[in-house]
DSSP file (Angstrom, degrees, kcal/mol; ACC not computed):
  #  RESIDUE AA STRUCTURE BP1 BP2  ACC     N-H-->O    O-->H-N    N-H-->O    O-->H-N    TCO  KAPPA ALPHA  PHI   PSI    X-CA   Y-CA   Z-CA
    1    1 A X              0   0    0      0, 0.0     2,-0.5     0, 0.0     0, 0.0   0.000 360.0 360.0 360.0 158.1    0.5   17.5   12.2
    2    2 A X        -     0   0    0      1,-0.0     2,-0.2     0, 0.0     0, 0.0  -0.766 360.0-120.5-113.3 128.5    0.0   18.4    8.9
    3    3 A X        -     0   0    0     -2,-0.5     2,-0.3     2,-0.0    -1,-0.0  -0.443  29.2-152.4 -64.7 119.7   -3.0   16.4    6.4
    4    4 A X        -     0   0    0     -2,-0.2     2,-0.4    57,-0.1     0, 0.0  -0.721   2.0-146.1 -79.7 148.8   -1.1   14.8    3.5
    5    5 A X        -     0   0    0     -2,-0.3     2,-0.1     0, 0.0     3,-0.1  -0.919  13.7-159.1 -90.7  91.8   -3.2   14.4    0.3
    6    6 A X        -     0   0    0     -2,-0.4     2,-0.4     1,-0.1     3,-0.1  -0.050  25.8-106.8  -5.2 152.6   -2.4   11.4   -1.6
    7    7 A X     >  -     0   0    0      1,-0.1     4,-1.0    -2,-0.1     5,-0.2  -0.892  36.9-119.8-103.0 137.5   -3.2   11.0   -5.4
    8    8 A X  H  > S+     0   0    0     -2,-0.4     4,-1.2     2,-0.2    -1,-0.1   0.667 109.3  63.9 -44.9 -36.0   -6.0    8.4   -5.4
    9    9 A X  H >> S+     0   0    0      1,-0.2     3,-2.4     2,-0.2     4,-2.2   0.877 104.5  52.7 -71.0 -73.6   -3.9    5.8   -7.6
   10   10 A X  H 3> S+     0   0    0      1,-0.3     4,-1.8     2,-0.2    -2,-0.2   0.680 109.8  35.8  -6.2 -65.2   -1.8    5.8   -4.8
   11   11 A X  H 3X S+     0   0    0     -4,-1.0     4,-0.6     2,-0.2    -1,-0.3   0.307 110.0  67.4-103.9  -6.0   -3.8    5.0   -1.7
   12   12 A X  H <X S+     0   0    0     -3,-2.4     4,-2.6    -4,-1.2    -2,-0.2   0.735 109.6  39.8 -70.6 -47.4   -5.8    2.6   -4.4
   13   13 A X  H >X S+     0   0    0     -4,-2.2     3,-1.0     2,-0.2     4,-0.7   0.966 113.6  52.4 -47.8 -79.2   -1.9    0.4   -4.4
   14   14 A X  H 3X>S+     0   0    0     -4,-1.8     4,-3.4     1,-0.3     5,-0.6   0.774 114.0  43.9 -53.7 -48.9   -1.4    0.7   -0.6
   15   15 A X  H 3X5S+     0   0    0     -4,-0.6     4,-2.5     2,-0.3    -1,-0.3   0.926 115.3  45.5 -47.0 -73.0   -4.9   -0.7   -0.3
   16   16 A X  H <X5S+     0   0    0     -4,-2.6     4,-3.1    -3,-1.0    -1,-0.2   0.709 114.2  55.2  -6.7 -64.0   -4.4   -3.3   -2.8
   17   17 A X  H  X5S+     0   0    0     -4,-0.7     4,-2.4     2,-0.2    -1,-0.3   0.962 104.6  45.1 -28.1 -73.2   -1.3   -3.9   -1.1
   18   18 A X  H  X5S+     0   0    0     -4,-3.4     4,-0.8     1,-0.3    -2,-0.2   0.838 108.6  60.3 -68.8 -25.3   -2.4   -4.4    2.2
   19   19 A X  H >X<S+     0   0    0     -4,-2.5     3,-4.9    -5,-0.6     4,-3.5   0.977 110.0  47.9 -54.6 -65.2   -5.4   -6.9    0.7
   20   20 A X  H 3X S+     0   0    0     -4,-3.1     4,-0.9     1,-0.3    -2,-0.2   0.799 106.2  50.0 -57.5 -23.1   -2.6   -9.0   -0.6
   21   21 A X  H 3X S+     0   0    0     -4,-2.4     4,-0.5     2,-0.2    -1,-0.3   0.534 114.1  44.0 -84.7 -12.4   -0.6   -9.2    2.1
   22   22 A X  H << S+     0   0    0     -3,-4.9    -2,-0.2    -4,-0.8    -3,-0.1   0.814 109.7  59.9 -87.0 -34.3   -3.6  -10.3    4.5
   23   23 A X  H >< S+     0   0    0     -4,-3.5     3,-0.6     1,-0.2    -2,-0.2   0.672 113.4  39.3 -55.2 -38.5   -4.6  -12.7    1.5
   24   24 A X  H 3< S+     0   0    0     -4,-0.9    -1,-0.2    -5,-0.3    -2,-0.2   0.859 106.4  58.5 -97.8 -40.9   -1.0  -14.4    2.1
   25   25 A X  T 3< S+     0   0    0     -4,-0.5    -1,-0.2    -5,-0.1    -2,-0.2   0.581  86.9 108.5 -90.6  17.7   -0.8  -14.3    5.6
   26   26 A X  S <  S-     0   0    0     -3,-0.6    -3,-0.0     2,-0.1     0, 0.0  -0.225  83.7-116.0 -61.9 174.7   -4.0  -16.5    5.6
   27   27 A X  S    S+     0   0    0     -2,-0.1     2,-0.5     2,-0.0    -1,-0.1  -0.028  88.7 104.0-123.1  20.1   -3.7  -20.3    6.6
   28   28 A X        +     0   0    0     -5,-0.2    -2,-0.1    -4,-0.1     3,-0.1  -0.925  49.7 179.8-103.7 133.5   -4.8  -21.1    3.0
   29   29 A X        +     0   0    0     -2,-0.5     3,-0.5     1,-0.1    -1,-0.1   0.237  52.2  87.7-133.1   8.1   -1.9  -22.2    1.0
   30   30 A X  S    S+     0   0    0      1,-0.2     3,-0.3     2,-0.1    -1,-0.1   0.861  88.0  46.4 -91.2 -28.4   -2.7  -23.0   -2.0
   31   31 A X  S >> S+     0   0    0      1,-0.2     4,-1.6    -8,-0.1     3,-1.2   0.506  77.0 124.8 -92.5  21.3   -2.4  -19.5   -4.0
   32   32 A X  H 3> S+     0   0    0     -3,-0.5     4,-0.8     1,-0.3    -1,-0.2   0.614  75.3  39.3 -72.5  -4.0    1.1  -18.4   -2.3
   33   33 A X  H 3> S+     0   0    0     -3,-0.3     4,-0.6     2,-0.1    -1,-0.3   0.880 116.2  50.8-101.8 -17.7    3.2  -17.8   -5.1
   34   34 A X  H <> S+     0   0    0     -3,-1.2     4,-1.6     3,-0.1    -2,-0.2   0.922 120.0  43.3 -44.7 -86.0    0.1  -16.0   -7.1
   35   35 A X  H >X S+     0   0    0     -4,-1.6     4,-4.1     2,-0.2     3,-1.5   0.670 115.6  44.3 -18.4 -76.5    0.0  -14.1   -3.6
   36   36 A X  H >< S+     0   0    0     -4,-0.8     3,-4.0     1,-0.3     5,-0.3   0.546 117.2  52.5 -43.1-104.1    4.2  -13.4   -3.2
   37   37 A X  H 3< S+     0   0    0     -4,-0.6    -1,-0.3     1,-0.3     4,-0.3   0.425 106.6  42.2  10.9 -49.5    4.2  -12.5   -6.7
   38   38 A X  H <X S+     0   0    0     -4,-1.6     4,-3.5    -3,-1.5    -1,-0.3   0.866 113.3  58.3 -87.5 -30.2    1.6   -9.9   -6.9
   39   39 A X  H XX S+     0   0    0     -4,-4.1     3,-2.8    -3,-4.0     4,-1.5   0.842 111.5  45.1 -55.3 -83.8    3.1   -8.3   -3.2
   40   40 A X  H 3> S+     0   0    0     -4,-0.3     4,-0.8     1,-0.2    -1,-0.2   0.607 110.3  51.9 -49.5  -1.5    6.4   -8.0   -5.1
   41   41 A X  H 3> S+     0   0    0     -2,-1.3     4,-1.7    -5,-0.3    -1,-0.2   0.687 118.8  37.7-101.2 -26.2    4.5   -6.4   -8.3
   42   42 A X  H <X S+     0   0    0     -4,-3.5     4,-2.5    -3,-2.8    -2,-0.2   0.931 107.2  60.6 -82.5 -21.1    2.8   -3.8   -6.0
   43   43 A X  H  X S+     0   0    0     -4,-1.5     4,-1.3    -5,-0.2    -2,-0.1   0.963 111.7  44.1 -59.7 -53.6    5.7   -3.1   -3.5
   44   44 A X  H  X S+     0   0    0     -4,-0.8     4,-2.3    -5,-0.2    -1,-0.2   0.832 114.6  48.0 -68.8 -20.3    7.8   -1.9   -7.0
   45   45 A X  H  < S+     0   0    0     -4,-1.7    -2,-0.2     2,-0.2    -3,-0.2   0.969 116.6  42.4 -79.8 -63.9    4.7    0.2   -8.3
   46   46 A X  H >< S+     0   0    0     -4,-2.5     3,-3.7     1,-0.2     6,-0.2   0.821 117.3  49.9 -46.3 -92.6    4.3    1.9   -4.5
   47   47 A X  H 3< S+     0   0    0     -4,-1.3     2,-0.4     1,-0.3     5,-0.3   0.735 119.7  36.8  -1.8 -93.7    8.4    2.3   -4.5
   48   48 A X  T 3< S+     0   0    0     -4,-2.3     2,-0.3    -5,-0.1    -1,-0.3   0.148  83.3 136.0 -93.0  48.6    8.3    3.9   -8.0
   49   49 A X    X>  -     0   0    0     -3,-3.7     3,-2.4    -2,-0.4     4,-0.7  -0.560  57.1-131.8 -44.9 102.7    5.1    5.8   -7.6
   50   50 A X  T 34 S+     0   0    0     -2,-0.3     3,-0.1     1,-0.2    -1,-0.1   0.483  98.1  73.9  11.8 -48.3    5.6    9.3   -9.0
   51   51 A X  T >4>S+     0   0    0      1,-0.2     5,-1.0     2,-0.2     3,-1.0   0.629  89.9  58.1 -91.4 -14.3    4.3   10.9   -6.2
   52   52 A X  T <45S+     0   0    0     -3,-2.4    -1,-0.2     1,-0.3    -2,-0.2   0.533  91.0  63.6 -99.5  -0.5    7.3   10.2   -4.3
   53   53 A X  T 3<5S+     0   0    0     -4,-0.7    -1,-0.3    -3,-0.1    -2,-0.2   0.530 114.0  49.2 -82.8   4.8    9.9   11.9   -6.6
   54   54 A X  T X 5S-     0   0    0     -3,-1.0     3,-0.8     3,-0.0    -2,-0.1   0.519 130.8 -30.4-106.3-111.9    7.7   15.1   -5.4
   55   55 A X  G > 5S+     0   0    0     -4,-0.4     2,-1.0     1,-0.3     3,-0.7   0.872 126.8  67.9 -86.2 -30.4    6.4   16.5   -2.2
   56   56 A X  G 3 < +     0   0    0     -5,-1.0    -1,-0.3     1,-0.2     6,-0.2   0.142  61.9 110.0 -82.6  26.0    6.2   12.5   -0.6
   57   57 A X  G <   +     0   0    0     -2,-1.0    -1,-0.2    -3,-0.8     5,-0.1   0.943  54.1  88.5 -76.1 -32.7   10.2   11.9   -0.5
   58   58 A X  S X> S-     0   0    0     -3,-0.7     3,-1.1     1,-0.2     4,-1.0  -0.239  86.1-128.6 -52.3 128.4   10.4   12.0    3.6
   59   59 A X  H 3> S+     0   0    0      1,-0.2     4,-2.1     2,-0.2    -1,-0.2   0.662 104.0  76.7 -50.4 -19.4    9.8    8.3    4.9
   60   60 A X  H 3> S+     0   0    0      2,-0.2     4,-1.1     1,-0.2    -1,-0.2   0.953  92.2  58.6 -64.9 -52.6    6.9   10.1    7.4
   61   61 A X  H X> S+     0   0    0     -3,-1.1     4,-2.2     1,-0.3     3,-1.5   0.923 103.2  46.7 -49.2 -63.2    4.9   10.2    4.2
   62   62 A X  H 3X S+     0   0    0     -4,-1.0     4,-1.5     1,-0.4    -1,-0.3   0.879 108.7  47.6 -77.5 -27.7    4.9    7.0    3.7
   63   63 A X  H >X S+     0   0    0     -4,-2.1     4,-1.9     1,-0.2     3,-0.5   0.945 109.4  58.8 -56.9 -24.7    4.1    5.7    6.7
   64   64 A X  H <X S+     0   0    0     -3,-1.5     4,-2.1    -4,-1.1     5,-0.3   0.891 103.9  56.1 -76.1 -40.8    1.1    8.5    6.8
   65   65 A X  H 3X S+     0   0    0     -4,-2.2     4,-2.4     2,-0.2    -1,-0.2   0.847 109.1  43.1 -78.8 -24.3   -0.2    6.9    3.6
   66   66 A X  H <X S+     0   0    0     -4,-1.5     4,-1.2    -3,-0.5     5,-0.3   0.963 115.2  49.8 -60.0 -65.7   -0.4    3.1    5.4
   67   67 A X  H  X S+     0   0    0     -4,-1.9     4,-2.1     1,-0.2     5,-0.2   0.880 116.2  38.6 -59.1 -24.4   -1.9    4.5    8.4
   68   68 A X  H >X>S+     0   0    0     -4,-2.1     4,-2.1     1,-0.2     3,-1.5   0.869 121.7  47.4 -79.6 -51.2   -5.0    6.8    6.3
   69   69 A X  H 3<5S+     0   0    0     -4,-2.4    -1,-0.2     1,-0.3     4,-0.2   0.753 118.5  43.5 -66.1  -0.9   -5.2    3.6    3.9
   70   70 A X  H 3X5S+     0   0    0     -4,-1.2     4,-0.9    -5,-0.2    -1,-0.3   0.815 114.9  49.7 -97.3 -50.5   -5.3    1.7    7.3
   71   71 A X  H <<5S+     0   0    0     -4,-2.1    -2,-0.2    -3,-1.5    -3,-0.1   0.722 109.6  45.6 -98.2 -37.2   -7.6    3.9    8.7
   72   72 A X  T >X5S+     0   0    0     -4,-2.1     4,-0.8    -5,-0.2     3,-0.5   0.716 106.6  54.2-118.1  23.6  -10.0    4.0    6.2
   73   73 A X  G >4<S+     0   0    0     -5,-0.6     3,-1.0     1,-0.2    -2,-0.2   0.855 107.1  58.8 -73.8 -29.5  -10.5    0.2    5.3
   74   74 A X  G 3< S+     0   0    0     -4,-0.9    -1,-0.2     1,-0.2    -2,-0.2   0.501 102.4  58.6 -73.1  11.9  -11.1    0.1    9.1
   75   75 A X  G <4        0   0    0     -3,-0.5    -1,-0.2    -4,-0.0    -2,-0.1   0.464 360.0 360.0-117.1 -49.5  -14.1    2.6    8.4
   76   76 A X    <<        0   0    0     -3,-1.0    -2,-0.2    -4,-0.8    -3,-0.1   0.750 360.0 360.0-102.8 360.0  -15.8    0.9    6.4
């Protein structure tokens, strides 16, 4: 299978992303509309990333960019 590169802004979101989205589905309840609210502000920047009017339009991309941003929070 072939190594995708990502632009650093990019895999900086998805990261970002994936923080907020753990941050929400914690049993603490008190910041959930900060939380929803900032998911729905990164989901449109990921969506209308640049990089995906380019080489990244196939939906395989974007799943390859959760699993390396997946892969290297688990890393560290």
């Amino acid at each position: 299978m072939e190594h995708t590169t990502f632009p650093p802004d990019l895999m900086q979101l998805q990261a970002e992303w994936h923080r907020t989205y753990e941050a929400l589905a914690a049993p603490d309840r008190a910041r959930t509309t900060m939380l929803r609210r900032r998911l729905q502000w990164l989901s449109v920047r990921l969506c209308w990333h640049p990089y995906w009017s380019g080489p990244g339009r196939m939906p395989a991309a974007r799943a390859k960019l959760r699993d390396q941003v997946r892969t290297r929070q688990e890393q560290r």
